[in-house]
Backbone as a printed PyTorch tensor [residue, N CA C, xyz], in Angstrom:
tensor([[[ 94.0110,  86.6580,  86.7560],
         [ 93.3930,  87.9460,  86.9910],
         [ 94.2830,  88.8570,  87.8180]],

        [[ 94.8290,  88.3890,  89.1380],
         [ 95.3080,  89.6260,  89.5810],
         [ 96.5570,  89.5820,  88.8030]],

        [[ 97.5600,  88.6860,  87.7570],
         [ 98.4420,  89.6460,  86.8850],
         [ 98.0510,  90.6450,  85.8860]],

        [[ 97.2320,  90.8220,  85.8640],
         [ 96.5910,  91.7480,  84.9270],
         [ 96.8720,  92.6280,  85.8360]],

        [[ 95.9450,  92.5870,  87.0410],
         [ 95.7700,  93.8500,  88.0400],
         [ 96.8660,  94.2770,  88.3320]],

        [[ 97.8180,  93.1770,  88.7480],
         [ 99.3470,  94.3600,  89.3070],
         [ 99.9870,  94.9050,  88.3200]],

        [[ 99.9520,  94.2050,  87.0300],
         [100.6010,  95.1360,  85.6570],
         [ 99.4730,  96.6290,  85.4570]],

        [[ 98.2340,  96.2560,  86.3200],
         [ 97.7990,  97.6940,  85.9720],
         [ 98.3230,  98.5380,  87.0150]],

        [[ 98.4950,  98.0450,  88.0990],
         [ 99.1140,  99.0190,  89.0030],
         [ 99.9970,  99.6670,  88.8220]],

        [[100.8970,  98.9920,  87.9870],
         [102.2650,  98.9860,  88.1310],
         [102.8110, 100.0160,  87.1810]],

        [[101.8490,  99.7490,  85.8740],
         [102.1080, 101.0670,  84.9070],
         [101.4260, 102.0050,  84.6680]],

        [[ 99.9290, 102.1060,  85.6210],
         [ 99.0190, 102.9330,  85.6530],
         [ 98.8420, 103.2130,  86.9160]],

        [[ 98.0670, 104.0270,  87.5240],
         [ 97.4330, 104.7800,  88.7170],
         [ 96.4220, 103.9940,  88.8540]],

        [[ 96.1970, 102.6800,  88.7170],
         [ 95.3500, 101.6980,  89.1180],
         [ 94.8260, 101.3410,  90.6370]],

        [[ 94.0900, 102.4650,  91.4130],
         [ 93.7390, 102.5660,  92.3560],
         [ 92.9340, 101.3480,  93.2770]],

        [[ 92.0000, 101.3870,  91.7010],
         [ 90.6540, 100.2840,  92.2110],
         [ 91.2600,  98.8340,  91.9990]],

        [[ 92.5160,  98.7300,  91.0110],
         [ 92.4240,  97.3860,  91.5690],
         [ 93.7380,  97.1930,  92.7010]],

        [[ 94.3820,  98.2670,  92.9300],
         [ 95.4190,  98.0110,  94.2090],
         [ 94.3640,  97.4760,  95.0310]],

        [[ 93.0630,  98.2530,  95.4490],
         [ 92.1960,  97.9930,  96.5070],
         [ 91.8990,  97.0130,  96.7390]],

        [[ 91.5470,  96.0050,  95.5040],
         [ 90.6000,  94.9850,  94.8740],
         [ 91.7050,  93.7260,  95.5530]],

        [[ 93.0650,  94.2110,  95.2250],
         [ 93.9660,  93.2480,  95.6550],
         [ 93.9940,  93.1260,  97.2080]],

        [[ 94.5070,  94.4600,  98.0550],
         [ 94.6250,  94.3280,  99.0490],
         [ 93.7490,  93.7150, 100.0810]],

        [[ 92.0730,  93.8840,  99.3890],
         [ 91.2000,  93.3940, 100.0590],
         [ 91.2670,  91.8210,  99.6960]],

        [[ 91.4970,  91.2420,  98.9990],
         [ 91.6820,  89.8940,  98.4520],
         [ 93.1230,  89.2640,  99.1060]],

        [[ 93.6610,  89.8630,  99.3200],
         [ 95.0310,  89.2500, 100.2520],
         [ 94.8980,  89.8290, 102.0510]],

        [[ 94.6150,  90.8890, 102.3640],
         [ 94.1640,  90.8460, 103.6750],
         [ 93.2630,  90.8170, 104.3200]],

        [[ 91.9290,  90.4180, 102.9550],
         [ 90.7960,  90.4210, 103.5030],
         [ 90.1300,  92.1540, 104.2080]],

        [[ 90.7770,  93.2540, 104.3350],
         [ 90.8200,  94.0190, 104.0880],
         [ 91.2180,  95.4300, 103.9980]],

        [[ 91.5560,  96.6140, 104.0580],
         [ 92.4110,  97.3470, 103.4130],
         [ 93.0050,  97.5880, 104.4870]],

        [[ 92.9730,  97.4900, 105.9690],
         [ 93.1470,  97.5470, 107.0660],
         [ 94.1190,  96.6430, 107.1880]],

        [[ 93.8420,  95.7960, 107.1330],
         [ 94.4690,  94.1020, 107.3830],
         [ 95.8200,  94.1560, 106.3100]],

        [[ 95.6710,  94.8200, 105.3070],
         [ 96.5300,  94.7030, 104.3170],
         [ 97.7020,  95.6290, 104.7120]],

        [[ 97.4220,  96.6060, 105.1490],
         [ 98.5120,  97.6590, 105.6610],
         [ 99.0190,  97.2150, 106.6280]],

        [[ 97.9850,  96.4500, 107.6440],
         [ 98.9650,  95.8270, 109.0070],
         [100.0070,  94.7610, 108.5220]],

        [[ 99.7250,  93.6010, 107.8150],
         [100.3460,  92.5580, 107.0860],
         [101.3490,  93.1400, 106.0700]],

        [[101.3940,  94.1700, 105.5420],
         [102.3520,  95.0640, 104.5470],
         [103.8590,  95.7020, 105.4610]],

        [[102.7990,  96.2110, 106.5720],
         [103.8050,  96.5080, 106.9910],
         [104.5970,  95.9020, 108.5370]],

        [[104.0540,  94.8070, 108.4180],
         [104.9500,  93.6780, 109.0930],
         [106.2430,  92.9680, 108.6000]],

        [[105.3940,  92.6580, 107.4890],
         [106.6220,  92.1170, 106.3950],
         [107.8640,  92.9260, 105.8520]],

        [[107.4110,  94.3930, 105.9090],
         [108.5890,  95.4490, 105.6170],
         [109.4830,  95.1570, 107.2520]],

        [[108.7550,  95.2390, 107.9830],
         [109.7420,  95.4630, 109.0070],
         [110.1380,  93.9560, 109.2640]],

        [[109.6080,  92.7460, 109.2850],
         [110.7840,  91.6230, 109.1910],
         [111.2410,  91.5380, 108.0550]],

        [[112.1870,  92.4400, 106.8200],
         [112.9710,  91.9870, 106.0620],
         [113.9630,  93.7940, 106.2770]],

        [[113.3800,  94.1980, 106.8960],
         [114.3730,  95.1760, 107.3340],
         [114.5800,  96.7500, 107.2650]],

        [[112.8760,  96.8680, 106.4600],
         [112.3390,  98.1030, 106.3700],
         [111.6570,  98.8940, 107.8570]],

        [[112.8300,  99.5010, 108.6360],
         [111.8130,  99.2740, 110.0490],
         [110.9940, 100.8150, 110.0320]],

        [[111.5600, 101.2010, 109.3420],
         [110.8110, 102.8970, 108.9820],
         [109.9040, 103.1190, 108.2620]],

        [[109.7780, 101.7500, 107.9250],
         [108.2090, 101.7220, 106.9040],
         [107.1890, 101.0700, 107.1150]],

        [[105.5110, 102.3480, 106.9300],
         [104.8920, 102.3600, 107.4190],
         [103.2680, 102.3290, 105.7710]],

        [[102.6650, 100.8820, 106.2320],
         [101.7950, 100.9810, 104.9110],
         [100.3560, 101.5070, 105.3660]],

        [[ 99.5910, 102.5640, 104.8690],
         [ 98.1670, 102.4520, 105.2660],
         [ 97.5160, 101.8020, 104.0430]],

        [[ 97.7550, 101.3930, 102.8120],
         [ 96.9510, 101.1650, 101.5430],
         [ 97.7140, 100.4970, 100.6470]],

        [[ 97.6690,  99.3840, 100.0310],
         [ 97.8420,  98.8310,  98.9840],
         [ 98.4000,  99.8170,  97.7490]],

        [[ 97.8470, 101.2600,  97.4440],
         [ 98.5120, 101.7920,  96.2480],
         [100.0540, 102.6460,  96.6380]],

        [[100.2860, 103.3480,  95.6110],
         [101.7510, 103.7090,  95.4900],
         [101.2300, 105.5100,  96.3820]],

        [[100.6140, 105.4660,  97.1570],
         [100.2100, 106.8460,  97.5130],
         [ 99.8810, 107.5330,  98.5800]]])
């Protein structure tokens, strides 16, 4: 299921299931941006900053 969802993200404006994901991996959309953007900054993104799971 969620490869479906990220191929919808990925080639569509698939909002509801970016959400669907983020809440399912950080438990929730909050959690997902903090954990998103932890991981950017330990691999070396230190200027990057996530509030949401989509491309937006």
């Amino acid at each position: 299921m969620l490869k479906v969802c990220f191929t919808v993200c990925y080639f569509h404006h698939g909002n509801d299931c970016a959400y669907t994901a983020g809440e399912h991996v950080g438990g929730s959309i909050e959690n997902y941006g903090v954990m998103a953007t932890q991981k950017a900054h330990e691999i070396g993104a230190l200027n990057t900053n996530f509030a949401n799971p989509h491309r937006t």
